[in-house]
DSSP file (Angstrom, degrees, kcal/mol; ACC not computed):
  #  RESIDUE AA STRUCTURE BP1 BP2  ACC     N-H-->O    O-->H-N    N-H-->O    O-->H-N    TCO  KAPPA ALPHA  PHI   PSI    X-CA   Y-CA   Z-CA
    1    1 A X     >        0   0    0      0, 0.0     4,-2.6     0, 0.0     5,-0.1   0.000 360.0 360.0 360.0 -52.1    8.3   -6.5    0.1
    2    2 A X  H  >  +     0   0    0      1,-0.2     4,-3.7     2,-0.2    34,-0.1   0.811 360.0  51.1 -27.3 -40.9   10.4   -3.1    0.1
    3    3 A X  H  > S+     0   0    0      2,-0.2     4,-2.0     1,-0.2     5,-0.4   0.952 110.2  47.8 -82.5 -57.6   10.7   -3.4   -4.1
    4    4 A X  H  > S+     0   0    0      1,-0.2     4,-2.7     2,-0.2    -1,-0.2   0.920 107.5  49.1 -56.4 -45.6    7.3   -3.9   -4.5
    5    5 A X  H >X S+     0   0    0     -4,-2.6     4,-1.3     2,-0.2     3,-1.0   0.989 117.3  54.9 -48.8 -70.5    6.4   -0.7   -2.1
    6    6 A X  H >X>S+     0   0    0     -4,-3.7     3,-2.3     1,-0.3     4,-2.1   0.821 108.6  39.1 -26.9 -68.0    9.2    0.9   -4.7
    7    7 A X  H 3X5S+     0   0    0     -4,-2.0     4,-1.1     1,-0.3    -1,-0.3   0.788 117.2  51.5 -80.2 -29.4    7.7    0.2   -8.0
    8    8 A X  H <<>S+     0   0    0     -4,-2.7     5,-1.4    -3,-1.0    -1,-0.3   0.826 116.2  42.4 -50.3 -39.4    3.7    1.0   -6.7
    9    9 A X  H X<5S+     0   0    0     -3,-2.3     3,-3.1    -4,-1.3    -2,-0.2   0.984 114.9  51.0-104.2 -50.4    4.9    4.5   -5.2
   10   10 A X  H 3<5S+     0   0    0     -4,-2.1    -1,-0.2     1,-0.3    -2,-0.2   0.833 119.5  40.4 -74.1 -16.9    7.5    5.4   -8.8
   11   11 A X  T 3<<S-     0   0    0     -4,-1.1    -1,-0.3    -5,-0.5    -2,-0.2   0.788 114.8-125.6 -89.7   2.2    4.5    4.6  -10.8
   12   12 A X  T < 5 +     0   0    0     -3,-3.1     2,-0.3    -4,-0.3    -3,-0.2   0.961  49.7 165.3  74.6  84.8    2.2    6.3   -8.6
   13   13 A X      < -     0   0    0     -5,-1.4    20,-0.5    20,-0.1    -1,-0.3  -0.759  36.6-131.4  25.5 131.5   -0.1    3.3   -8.2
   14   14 A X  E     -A   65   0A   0     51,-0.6    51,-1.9    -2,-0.3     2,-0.3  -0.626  37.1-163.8 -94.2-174.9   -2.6    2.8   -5.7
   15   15 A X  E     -AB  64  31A   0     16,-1.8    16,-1.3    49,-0.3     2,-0.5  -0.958  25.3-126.9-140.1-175.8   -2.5   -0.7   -3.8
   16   16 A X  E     +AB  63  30A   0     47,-2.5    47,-1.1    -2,-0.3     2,-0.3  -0.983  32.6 169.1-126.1 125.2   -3.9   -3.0   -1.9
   17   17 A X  E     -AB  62  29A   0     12,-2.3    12,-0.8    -2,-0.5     2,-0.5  -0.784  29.5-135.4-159.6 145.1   -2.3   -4.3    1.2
   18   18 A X  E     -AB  61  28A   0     43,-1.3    42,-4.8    -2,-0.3    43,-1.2  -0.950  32.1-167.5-130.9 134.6   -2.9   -6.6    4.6
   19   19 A X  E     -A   59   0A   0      8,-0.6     2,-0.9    -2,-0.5     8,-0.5  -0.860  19.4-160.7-119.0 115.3   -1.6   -5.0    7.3
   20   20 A X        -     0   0    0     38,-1.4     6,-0.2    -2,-0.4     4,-0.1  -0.754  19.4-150.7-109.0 111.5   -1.0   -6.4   10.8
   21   21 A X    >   -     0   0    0      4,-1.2     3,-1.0    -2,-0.9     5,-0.1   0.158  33.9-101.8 -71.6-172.0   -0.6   -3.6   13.5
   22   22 A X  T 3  S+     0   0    0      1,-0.3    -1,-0.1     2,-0.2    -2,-0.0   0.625 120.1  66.6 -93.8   4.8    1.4   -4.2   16.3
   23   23 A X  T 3  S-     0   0    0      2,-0.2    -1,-0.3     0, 0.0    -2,-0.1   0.311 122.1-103.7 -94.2  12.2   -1.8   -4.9   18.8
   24   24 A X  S <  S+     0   0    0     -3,-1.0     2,-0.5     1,-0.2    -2,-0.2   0.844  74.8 146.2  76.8  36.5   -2.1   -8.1   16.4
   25   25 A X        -     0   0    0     -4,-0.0    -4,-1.2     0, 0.0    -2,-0.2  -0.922  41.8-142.8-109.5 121.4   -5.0   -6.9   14.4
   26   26 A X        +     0   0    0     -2,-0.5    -6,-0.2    -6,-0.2     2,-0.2  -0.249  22.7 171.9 -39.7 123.2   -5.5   -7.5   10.8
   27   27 A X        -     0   0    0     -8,-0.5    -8,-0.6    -2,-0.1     2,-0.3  -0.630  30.9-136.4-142.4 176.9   -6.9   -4.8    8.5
   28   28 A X  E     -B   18   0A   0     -2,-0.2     2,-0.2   -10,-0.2   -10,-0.2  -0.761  36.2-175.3-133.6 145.4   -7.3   -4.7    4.4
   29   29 A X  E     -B   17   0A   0    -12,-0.8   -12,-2.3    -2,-0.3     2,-0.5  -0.865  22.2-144.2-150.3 136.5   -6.0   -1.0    3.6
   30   30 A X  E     -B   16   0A   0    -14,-0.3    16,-2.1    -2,-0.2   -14,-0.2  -0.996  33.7-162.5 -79.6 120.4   -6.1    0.5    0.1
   31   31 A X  E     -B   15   0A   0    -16,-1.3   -16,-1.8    -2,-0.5     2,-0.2  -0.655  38.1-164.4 -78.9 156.9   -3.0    2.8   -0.3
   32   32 A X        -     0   0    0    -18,-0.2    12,-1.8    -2,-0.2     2,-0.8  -0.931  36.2-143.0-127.7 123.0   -1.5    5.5   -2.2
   33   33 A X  E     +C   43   0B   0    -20,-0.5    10,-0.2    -2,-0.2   -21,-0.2  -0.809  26.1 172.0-119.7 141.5    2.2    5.4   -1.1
   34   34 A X  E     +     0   0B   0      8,-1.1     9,-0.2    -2,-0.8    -1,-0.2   0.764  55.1   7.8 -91.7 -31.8    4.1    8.4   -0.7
   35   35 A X  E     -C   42   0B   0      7,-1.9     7,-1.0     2,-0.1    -1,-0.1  -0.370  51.3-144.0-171.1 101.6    7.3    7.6    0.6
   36   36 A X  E     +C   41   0B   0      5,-0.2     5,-0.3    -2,-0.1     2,-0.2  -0.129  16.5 160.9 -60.4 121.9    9.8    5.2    1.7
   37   37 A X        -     0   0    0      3,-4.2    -2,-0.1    -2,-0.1     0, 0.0  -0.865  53.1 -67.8-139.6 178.8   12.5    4.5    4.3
   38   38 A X  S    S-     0   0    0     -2,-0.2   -36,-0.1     1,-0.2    -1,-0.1   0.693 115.0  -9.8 -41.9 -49.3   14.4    1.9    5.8
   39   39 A X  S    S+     0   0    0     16,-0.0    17,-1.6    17,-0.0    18,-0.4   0.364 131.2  53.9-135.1  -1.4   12.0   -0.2    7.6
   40   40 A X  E     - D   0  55B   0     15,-0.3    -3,-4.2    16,-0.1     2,-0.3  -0.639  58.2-169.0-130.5-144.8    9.4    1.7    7.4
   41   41 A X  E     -CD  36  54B   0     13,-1.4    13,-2.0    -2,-0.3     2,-0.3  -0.825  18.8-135.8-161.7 128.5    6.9    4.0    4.5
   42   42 A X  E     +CD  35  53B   0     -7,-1.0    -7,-1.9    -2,-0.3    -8,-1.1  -0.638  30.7 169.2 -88.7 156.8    3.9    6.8    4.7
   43   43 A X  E     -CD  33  52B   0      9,-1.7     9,-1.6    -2,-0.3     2,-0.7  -0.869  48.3-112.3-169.3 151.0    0.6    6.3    2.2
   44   44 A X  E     - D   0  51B   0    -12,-1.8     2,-0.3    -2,-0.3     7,-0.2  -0.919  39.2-148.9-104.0 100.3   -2.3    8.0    2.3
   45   45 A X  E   > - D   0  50B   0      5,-1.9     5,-2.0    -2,-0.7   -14,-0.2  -0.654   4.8-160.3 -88.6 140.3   -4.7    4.8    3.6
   46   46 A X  T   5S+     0   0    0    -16,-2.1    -1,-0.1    -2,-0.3   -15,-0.1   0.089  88.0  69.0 -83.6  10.9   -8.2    5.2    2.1
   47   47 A X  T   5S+     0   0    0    -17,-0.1    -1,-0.1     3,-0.1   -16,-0.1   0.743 118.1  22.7-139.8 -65.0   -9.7    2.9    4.9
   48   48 A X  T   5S-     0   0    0      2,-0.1    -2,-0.2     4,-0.0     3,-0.1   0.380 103.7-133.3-108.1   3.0   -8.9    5.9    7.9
   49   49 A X  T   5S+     0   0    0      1,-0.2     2,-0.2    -5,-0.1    -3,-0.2   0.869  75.1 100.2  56.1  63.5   -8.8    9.0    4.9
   50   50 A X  E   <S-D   45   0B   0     -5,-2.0    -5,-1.9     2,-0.0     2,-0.5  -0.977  87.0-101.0-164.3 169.1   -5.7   10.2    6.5
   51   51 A X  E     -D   44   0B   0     -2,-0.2     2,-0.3    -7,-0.2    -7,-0.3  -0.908  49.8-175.5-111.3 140.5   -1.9    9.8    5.5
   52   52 A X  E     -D   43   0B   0     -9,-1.6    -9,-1.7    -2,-0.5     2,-0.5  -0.788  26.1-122.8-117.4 135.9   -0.3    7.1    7.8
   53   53 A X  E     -D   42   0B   0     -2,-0.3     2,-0.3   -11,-0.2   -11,-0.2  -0.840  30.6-170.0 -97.3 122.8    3.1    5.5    8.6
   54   54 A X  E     -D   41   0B   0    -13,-2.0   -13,-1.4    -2,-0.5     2,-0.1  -0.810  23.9-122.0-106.4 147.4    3.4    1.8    8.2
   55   55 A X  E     -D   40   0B   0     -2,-0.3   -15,-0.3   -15,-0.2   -16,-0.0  -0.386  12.2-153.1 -32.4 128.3    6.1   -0.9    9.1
   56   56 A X  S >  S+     0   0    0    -17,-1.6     3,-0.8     2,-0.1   -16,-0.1   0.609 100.5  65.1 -84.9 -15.7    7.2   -2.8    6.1
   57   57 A X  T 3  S+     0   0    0    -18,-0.4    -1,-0.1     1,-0.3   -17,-0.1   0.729 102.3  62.2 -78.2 -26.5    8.0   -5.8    8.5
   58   58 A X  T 3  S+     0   0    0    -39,-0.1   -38,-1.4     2,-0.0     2,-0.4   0.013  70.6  99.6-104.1  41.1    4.1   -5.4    8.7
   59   59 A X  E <   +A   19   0A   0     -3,-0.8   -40,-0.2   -40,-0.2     3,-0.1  -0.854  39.7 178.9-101.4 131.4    2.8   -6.1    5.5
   60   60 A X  E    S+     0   0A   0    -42,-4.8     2,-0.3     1,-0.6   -41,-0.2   0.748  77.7  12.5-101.8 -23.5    1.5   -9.5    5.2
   61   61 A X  E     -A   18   0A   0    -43,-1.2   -43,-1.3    -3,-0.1    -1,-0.6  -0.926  55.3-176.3-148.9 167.7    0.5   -8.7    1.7
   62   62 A X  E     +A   17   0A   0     -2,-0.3     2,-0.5   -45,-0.2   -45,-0.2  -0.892  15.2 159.4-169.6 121.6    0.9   -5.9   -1.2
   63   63 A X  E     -A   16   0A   0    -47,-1.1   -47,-2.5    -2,-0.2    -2,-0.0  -0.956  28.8-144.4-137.9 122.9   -0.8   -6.1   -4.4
   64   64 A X  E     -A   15   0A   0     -2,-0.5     2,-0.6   -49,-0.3   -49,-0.3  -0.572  26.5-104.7 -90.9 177.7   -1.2   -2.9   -6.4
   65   65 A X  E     -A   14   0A   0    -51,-1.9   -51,-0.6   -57,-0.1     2,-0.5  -0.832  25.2-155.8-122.5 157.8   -4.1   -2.3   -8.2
   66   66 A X        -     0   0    0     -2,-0.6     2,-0.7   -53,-0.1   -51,-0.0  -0.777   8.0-150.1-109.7 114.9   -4.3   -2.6  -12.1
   67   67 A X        -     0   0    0     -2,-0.5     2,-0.5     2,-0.0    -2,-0.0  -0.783  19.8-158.0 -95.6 128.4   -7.0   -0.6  -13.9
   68   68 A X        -     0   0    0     -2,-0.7     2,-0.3     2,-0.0    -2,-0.0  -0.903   3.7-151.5-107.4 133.5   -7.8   -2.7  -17.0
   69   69 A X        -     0   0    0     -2,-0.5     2,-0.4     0, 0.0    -2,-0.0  -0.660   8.5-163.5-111.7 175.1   -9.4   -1.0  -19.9
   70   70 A X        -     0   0    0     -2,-0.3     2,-0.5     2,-0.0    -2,-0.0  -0.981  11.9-144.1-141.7 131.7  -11.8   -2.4  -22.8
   71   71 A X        -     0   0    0     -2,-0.4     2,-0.4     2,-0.0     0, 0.0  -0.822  19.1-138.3 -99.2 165.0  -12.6   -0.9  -25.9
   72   72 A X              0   0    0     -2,-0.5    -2,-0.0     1,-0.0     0, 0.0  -0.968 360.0 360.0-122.0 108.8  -15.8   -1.4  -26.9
   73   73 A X              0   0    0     -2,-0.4    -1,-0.0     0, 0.0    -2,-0.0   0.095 360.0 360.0-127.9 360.0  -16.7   -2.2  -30.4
């Protein structure tokens, strides 16, 4: 899970994440991740519009998200 948090935050990527806090509740968070450490990471979650520190041990999921473009013809 740690590589993936890597390669989202060095391409500046936002993502998309399910997060279980430590009172056992289950959230869906968009992120922006700022910065990484051993077991944990800070992101600016769009879900509480504030920048947060999360557990990496508590990501159940991590998806970043992929803006697709279209040309139009």
């Amino acid at each position: 899970m740690r590589i993936n948090i890597l390669k989202v935050m060095d391409r500046g990527q936002l993502a998309d994440m399910i997060y279980l806090s430590n009172n056992g509740e289950m959230t869906k968070r968009r992120v922006k991740v700022l910065s990484v450490n051993d077991e944990t990471f800070k992101a600016y979650c769009f879900l509480r519009n504030t920048k947060r520190t999360f557990k990496i041990d508590n990501v159940l999921a991590f998806v970043p998200v992929i803006k697709k473009e279209r040309n139009v013809i």
